[in-house]
N, C-alpha and C positions, 0 to 999 in steps of 0.2 A: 134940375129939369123936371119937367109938371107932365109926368103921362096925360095922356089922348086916346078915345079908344081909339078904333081904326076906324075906316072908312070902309063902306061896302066892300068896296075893290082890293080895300089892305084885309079885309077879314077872310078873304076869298082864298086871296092870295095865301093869305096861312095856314088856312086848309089846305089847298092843292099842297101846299110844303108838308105838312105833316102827314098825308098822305103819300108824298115819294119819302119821304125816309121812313115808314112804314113799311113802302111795297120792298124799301132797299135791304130793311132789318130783316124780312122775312124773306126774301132770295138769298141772302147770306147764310141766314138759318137752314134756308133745305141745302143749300151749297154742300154747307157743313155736312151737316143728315146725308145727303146721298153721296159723300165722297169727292164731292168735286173740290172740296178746298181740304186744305191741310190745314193742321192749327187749333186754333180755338177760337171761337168769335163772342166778343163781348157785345150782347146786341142793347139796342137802344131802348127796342120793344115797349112801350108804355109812358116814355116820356119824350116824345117827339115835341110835345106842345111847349118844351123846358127851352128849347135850343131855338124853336122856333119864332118864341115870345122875345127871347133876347137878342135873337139875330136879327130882328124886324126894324128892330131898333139902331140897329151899327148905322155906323156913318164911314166914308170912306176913311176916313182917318183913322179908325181903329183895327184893330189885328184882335184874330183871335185863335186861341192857344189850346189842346188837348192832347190828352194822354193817355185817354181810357173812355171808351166808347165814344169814340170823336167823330164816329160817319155823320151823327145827325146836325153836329155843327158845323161838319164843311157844307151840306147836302142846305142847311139852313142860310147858310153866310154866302149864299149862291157860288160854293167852289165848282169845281169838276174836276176830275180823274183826266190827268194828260199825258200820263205815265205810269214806270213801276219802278224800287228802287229794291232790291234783293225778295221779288217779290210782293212787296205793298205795293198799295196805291199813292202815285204824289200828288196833291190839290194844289191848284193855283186857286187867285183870286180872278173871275170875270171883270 
């Protein structure tokens, strides 16, 4: 497969992405900081543009898989939080 860059409207689009799993990594982090969550949170913090670059590109045929700092690849692969399962969050696919 022969990359392309994007298009105005793809470029746009991947900002506004890497801007919400920004604003997600850093609500998670004061979460943490002020006590509202328990745990520990692995944030994504500085490589938004990783998940972002790759998710741009999925096709519906493909899945994709994490295990460690994974918010920016659902929040990229346009999932959304439709639940909770002993406390996390479950993502489906839009």
């Amino acid at each position: 497969m022969t990359a392309h860059p994007p298009s105005r409207e793809g470029a746009l689009r991947m900002l506004r992405t890497m801007r919400i799993i920004r604003a997600f990594e850093d609500a998670a982090g004061a979460a943490l900081r002020e006590g509202h969550a328990r745990g520990s949170v692995h944030q994504y913090t500085g490589e938004e543009a990783i998940a972002t670059g790759v998710c741009f590109n999925l096709t519906r045929a493909d899945f994709v898989s994490s295990y460690h700092r994974g918010h920016g690849h659902a929040i990229a692969s346009r999932c959304g939080p439709c639940g909770k399962a002993r406390g996390e969050p479950i993502f489906f696919r839009l």
